[in-house]
Z-matrix of the N, CA and C atoms (Angstrom, degrees):
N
C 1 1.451
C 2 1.529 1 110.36
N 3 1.481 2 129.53 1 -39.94
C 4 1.250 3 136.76 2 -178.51
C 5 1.096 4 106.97 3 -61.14
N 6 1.883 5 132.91 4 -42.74
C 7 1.411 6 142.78 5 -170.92
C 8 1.515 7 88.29 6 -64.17
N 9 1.197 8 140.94 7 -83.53
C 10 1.363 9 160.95 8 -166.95
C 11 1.382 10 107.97 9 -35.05
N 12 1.819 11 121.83 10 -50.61
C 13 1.246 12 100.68 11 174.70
C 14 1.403 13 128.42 12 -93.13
N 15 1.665 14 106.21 13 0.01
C 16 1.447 15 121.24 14 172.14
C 17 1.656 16 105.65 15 -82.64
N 18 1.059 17 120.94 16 -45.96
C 19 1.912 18 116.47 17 148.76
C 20 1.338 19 121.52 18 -14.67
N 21 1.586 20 101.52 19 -80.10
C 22 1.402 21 110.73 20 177.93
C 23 1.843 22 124.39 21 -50.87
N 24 1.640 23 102.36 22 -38.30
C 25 0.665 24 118.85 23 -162.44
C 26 1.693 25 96.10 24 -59.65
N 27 1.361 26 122.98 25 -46.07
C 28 1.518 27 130.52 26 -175.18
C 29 1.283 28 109.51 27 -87.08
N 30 0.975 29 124.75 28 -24.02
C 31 1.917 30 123.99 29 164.65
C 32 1.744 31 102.99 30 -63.76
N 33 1.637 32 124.71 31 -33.37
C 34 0.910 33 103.86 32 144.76
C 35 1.834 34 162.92 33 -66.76
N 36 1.349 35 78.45 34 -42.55
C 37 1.680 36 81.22 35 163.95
C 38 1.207 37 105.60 36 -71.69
N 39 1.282 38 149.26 37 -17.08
C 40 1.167 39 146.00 38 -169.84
C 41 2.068 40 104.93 39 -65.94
N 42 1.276 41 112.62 40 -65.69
C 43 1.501 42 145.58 41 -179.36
C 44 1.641 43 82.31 42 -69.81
N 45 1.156 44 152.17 43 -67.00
C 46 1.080 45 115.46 44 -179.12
C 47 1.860 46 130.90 45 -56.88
N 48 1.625 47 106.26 46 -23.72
C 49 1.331 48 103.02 47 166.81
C 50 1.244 49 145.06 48 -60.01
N 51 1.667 50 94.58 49 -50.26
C 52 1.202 51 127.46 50 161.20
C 53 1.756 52 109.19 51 -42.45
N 54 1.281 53 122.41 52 -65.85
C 55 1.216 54 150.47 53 170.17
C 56 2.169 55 99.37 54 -19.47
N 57 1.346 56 88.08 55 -70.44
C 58 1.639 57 107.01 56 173.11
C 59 1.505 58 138.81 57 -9.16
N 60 2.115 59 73.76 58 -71.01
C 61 1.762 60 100.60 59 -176.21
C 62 1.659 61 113.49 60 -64.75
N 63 1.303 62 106.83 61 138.93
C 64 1.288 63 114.51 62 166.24
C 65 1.510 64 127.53 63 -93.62
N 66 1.080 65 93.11 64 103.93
C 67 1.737 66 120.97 65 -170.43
C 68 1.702 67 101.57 66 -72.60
N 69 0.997 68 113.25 67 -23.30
C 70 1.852 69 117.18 68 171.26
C 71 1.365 70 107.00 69 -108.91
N 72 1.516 71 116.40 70 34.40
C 73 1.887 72 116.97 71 150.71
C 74 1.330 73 105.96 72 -75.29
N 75 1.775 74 95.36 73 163.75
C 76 1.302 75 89.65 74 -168.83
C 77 2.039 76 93.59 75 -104.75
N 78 1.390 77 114.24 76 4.35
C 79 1.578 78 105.03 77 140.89
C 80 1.683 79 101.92 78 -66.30
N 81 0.678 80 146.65 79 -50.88
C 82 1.550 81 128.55 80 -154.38
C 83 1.618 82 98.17 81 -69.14
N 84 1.273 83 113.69 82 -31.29
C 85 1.982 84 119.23 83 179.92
C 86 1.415 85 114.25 84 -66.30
N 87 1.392 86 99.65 85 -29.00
C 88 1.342 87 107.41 86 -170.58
C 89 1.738 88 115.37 87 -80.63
N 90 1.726 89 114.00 88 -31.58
C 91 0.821 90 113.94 89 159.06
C 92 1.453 91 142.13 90 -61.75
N 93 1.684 92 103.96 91 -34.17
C 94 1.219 93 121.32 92 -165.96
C 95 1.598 94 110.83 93 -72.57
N 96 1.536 95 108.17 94 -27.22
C 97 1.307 96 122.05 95 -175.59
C 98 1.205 97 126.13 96 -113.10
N 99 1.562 98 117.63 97 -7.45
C 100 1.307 99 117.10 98 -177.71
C 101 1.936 100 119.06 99 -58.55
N 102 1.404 101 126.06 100 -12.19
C 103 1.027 102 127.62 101 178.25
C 104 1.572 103 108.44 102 -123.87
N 105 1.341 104 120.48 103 20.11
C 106 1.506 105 126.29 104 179.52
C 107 1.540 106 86.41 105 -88.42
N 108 1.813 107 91.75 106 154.18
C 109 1.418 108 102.56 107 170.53
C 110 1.476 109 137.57 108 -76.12
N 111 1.051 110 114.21 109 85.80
C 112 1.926 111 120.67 110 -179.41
C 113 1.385 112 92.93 111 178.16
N 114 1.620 113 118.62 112 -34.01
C 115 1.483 114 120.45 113 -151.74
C 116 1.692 115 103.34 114 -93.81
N 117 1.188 116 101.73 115 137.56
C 118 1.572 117 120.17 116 161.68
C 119 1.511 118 105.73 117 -99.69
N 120 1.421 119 126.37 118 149.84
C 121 1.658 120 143.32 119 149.73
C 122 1.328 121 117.75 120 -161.02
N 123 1.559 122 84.69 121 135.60
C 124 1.782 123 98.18 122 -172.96
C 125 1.608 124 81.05 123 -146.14
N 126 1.830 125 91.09 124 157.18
C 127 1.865 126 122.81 125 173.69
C 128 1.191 127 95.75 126 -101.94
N 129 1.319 128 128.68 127 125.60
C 130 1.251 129 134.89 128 178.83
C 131 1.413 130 94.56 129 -104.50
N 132 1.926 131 113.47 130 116.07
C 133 1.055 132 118.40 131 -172.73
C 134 1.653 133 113.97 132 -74.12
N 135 1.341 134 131.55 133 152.53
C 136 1.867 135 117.00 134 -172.80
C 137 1.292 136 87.02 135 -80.08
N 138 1.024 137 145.10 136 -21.61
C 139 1.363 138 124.39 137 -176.22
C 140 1.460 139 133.20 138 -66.21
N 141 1.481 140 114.29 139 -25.08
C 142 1.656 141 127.52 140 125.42
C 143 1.414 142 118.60 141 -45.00
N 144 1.188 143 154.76 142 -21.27
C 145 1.053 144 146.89 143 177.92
C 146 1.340 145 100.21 144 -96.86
N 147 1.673 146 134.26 145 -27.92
C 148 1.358 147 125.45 146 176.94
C 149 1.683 148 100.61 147 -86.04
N 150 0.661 149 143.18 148 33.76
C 151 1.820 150 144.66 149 178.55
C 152 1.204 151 104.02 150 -20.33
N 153 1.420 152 128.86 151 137.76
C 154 1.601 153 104.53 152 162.02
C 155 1.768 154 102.34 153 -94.05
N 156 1.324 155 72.09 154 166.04
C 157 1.522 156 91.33 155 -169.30
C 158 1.899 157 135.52 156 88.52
N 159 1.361 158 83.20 157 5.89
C 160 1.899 159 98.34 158 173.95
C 161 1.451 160 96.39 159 -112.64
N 162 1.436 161 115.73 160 168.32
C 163 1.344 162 108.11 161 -147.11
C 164 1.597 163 81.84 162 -121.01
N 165 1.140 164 122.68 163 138.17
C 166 1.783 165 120.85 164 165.40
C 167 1.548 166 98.33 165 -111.64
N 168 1.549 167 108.95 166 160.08
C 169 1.157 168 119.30 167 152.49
C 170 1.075 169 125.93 168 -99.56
N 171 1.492 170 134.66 169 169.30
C 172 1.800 171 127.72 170 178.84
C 173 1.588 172 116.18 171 -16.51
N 174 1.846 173 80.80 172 -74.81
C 175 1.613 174 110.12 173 169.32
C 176 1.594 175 118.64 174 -6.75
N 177 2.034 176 89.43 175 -78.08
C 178 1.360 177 99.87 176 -169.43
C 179 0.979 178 115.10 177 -64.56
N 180 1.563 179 134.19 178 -34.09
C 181 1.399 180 133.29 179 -170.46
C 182 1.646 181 111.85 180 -77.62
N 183 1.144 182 113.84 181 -26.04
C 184 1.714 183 119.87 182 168.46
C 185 1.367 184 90.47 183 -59.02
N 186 1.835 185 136.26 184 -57.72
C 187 1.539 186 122.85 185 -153.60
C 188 1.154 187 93.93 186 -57.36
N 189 0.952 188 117.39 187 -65.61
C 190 1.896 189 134.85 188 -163.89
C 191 1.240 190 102.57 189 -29.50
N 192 1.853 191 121.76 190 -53.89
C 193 1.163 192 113.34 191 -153.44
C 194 1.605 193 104.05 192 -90.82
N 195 1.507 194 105.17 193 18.55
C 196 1.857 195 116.65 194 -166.83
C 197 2.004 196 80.17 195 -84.21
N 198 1.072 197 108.49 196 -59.70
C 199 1.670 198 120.39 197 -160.00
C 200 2.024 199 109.86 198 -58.77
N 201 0.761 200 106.02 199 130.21
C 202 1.190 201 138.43 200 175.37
C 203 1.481 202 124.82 201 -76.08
N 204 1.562 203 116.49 202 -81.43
C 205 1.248 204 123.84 203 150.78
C 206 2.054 205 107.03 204 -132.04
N 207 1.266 206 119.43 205 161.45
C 208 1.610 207 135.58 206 148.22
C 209 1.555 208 110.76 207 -83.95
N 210 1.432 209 105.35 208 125.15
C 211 1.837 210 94.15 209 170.66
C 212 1.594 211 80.42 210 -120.00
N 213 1.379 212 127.18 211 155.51
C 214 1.165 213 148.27 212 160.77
C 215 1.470 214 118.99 213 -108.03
N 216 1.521 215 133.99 214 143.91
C 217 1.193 216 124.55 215 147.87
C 218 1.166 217 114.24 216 -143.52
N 219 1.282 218 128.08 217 142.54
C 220 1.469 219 135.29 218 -154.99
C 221 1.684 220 94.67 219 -119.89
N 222 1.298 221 118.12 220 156.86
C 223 1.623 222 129.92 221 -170.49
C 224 1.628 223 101.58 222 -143.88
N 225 1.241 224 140.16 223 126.13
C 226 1.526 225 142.56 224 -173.22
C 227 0.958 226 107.78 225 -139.29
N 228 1.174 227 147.99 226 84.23
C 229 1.490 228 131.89 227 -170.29
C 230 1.824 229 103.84 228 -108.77
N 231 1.567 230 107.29 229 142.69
C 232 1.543 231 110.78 230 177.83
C 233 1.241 232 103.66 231 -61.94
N 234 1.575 233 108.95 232 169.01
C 235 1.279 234 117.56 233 -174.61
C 236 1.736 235 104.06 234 -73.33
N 237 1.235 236 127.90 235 -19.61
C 238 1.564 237 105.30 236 -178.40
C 239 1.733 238 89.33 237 -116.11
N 240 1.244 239 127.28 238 65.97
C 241 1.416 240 144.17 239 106.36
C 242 1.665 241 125.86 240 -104.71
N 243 1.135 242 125.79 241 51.84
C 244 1.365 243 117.85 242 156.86
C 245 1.205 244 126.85 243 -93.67
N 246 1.325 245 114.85 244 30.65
C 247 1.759 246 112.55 245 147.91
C 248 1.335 247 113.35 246 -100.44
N 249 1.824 248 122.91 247 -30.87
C 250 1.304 249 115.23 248 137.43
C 251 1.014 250 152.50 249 27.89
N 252 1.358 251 75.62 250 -98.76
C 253 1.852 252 108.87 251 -166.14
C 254 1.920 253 91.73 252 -79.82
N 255 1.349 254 136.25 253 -53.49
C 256 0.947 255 140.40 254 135.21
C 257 1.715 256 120.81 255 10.69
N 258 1.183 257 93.51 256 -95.49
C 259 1.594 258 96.94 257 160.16
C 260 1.424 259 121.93 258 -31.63
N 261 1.262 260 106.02 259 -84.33
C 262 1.519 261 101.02 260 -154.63
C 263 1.627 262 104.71 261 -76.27
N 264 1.473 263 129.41 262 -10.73
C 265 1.742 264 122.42 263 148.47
C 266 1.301 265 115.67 264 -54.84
N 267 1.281 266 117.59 265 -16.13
C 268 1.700 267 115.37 266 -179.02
C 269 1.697 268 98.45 267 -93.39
N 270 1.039 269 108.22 268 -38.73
C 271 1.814 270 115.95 269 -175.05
C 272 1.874 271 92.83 270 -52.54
N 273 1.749 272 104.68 271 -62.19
C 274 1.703 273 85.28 272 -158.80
C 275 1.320 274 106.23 273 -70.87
N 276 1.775 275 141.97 274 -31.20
C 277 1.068 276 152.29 275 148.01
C 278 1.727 277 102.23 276 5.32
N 279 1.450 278 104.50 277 -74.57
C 280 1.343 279 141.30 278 -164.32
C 281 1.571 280 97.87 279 -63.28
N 282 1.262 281 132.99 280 -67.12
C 283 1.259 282 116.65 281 152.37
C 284 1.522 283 138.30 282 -46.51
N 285 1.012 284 106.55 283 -30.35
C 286 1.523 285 105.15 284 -170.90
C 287 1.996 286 107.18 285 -91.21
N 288 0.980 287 115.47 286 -8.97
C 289 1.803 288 134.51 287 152.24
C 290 1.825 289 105.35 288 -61.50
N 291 1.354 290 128.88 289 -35.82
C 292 1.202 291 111.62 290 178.36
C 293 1.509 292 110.38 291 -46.64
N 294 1.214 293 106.10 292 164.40
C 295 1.402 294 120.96 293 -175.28
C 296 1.511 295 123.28 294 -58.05
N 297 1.799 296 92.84 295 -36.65
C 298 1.282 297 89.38 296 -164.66
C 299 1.636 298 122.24 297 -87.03
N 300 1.223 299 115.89 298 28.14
C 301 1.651 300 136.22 299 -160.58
C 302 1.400 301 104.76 300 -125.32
N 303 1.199 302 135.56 301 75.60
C 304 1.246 303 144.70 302 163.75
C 305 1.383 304 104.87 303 -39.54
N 306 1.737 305 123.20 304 150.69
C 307 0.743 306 124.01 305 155.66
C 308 1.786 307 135.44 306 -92.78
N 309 1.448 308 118.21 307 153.55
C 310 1.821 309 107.30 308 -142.83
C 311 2.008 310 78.21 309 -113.43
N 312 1.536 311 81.29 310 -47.32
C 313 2.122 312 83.07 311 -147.19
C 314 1.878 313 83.31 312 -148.53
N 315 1.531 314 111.08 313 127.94
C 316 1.412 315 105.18 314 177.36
C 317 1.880 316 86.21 315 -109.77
N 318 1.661 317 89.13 316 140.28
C 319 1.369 318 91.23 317 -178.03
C 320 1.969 319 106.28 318 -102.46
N 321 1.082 320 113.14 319 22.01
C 322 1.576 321 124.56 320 -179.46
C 323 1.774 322 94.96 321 89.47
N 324 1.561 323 89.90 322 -138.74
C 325 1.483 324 120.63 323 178.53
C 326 1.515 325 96.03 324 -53.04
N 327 1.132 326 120.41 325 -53.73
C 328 1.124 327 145.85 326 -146.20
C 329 2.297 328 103.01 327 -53.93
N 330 1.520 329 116.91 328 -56.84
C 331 0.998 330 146.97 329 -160.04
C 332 1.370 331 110.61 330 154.97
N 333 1.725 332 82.53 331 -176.37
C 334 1.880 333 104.16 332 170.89
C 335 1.517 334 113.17 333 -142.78
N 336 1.321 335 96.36 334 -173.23
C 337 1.607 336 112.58 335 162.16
C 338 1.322 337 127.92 336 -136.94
N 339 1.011 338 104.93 337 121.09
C 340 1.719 339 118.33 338 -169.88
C 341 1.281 340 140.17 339 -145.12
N 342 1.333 341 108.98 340 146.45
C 343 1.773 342 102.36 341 -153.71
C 344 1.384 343 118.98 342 -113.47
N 345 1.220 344 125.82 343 -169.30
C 346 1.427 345 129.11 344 153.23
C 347 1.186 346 107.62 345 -156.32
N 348 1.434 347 110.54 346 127.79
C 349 1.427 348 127.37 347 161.58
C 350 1.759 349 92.96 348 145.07
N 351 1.244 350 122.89 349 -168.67
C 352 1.742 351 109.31 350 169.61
C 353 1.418 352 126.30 351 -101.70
N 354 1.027 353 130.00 352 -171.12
C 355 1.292 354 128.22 353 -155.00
C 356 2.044 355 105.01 354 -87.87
N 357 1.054 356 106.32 355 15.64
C 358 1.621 357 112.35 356 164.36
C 359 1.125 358 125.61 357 -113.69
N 360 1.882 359 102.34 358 -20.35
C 361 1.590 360 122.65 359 -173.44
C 362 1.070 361 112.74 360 -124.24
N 363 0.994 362 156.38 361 33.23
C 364 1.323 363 131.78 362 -167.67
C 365 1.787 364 121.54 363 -77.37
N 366 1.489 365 85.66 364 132.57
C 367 1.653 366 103.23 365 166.66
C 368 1.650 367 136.22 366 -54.23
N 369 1.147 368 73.82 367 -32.61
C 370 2.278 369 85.49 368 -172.85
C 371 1.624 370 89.47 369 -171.24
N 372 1.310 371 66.05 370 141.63
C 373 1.699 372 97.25 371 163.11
C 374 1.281 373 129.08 372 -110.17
N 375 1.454 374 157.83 373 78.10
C 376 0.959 375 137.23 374 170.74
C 377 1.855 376 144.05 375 -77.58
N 378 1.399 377 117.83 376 132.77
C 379 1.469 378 98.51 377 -153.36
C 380 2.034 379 71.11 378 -107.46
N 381 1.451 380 94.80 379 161.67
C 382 1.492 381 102.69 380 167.13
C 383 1.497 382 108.74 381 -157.38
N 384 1.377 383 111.61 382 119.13
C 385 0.931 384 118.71 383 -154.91
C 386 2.024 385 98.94 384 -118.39
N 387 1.181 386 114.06 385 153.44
C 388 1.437 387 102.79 386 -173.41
C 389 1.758 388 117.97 387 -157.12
N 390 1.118 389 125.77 388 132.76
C 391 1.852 390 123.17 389 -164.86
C 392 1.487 391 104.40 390 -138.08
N 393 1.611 392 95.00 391 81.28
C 394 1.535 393 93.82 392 161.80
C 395 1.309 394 123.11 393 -51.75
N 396 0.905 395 147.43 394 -37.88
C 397 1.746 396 143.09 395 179.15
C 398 1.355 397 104.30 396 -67.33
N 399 1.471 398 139.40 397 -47.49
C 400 1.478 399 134.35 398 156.31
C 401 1.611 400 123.16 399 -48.15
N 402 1.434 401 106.71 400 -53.42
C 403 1.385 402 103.22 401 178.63
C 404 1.563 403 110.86 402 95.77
N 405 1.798 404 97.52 403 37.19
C 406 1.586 405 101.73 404 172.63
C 407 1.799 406 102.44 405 -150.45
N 408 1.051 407 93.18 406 -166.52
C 409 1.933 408 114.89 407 -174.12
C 410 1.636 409 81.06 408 -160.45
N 411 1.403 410 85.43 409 161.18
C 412 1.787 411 131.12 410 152.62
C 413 1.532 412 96.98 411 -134.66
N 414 1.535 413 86.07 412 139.03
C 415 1.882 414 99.47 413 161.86
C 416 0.985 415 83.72 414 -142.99
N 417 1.991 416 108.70 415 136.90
C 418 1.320 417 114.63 416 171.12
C 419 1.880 418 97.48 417 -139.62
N 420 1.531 419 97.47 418 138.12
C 421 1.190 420 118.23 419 -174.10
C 422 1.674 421 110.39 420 -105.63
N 423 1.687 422 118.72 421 112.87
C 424 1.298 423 132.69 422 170.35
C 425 1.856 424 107.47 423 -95.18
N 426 1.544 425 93.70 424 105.77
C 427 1.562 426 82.14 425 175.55
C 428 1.617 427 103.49 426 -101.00
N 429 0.940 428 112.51 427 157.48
C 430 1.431 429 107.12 428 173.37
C 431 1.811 430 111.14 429 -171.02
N 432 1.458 431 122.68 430 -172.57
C 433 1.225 432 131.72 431 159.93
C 434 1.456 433 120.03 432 -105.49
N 435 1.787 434 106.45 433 113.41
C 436 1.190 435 84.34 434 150.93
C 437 1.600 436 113.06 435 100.96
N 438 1.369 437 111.45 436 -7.98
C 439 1.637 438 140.93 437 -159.10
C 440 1.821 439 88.06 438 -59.04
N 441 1.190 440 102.49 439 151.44
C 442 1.533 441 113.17 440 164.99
C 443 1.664 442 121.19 441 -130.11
N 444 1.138 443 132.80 442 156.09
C 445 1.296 444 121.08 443 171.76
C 446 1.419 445 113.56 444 -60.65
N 447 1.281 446 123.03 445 -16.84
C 448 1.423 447 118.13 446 -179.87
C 449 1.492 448 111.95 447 -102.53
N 450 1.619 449 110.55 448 -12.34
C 451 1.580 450 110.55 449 166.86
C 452 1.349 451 115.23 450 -77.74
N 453 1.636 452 103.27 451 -9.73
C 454 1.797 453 111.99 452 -165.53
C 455 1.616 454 103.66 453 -94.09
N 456 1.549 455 112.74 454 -31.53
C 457 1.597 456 116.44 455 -178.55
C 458 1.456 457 103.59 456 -88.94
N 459 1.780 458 136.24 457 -21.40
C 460 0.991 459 121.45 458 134.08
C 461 2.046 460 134.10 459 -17.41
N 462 1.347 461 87.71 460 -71.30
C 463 1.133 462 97.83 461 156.38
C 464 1.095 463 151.11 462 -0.11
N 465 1.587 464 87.28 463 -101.01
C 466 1.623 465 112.28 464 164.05
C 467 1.629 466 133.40 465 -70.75
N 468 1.750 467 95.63 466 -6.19
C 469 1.474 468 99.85 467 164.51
C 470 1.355 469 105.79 468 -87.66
N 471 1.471 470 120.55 469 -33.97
C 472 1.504 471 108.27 470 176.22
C 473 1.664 472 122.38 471 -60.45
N 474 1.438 473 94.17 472 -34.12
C 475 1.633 474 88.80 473 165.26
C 476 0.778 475 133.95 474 -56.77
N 477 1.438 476 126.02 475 -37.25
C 478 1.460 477 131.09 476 -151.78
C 479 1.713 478 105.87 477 -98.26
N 480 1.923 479 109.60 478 -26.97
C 481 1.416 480 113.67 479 173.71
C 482 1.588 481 126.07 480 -61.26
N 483 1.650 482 100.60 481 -15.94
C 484 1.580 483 104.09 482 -163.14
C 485 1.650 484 135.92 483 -125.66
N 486 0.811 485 122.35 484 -142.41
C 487 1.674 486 111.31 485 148.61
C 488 1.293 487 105.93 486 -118.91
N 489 1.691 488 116.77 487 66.10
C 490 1.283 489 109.42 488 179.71
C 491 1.292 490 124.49 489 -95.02
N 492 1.503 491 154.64 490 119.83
C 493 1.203 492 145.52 491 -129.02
C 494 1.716 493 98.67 492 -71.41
N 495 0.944 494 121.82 493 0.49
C 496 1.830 495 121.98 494 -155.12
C 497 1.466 496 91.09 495 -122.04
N 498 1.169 497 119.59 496 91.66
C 499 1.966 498 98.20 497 173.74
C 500 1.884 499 89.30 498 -142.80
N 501 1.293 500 106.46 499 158.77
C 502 1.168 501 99.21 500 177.68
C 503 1.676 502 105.03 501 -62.60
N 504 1.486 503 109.46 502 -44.18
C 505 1.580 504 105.85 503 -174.20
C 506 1.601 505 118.49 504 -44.24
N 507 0.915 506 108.02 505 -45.22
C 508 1.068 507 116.65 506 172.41
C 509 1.450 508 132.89 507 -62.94
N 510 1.380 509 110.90 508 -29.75
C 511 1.764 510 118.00 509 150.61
C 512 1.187 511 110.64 510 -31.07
N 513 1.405 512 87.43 511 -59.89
C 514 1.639 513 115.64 512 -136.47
C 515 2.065 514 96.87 513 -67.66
N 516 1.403 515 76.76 514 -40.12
C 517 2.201 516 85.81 515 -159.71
C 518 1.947 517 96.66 516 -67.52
N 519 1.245 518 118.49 517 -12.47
C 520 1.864 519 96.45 518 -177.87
C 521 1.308 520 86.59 519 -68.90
N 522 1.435 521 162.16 520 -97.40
C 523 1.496 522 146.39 521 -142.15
C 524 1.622 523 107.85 522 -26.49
N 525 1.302 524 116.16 523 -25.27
C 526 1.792 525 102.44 524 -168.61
C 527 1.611 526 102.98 525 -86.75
N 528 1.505 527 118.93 526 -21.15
C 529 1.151 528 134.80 527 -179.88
C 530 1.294 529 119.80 528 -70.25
N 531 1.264 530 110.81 529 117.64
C 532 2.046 531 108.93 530 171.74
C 533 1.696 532 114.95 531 -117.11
């Protein structure tokens, strides 16, 4: 009888774990698709973002040291896949509406920016960016400790000042690319 209810007992916690995980993260999207055909993903190591020889300020070097890892994933779909491309922009859409993803910066039609954790801490950042007339997205995932909106516009000014591999332009420009 002891075997039997100590059994049960772990078939439960088990089904409650299982139960837990969120199978509609958009880590779980990222996995599922990173080697499907349309999709690009790469970890953009910070150590590319520390280059030597570019100059940081306090600022920037506090953001930097907020980030953890970059996951990237890129979406391209040919022109006679736009139900596609369709789809799976509605899939991360559809994830990124869960609750637990605050919104940072709505970029219109276009994308957004959105976080998790609160507005002193944040955990991840995700930017998602999207071009129906191309027939792609970028979603890019900033995990880090501790992130702030002003460690994040840090950031994005460093991106945008340099040839830094992380810039929104640069999301944005693989759709113009064939």
């Amino acid at each position: 009888m002891k075997k039997t209810s100590s059994f049960l007992l772990l078939l439960l916690v088990v089904m409650m774990m299982a139960s837990c995980s969120d199978k509609n993260s958009l880590q779980n999207y990222f996995i599922d698709h990173a080697e499907q055909v349309g999709f690009s993903s790469s970890t953009i190591p910070i150590s590319i973002l520390k280059q030597e020889g570019f100059q940081l300020t306090q600022k920037q070097e506090e953001a930097l040291d907020a980030i953890d890892r970059v996951n990237v994933l890129l979406y391209r779909a040919d022109a006679n896949k736009k139900e596609e491309f369709a789809t799976e922009r509605n899939n991360i859409k559809g994830i990124l509406k869960n609750e637990k993803y605050e919104d940072l910066m709505n970029l219109g039609r276009n994308g957004a920016i959105k976080y998790i954790g609160t507005d002193d801490a944040m955990d991840e950042i995700v930017i998602f960016l999207s071009d129906k007339q191309m027939g792609g997205f970028a979603v890019t995932r900033i995990i880090g400790d501790n992130m702030t909106f002003e460690k994040f516009m840090e950031l994005y000014k460093l991106t945008e000042q340099g040839n830094m591999p992380l810039s929104l332009g640069n999301l944005s420009g693989f759709m113009t690319t064939k």
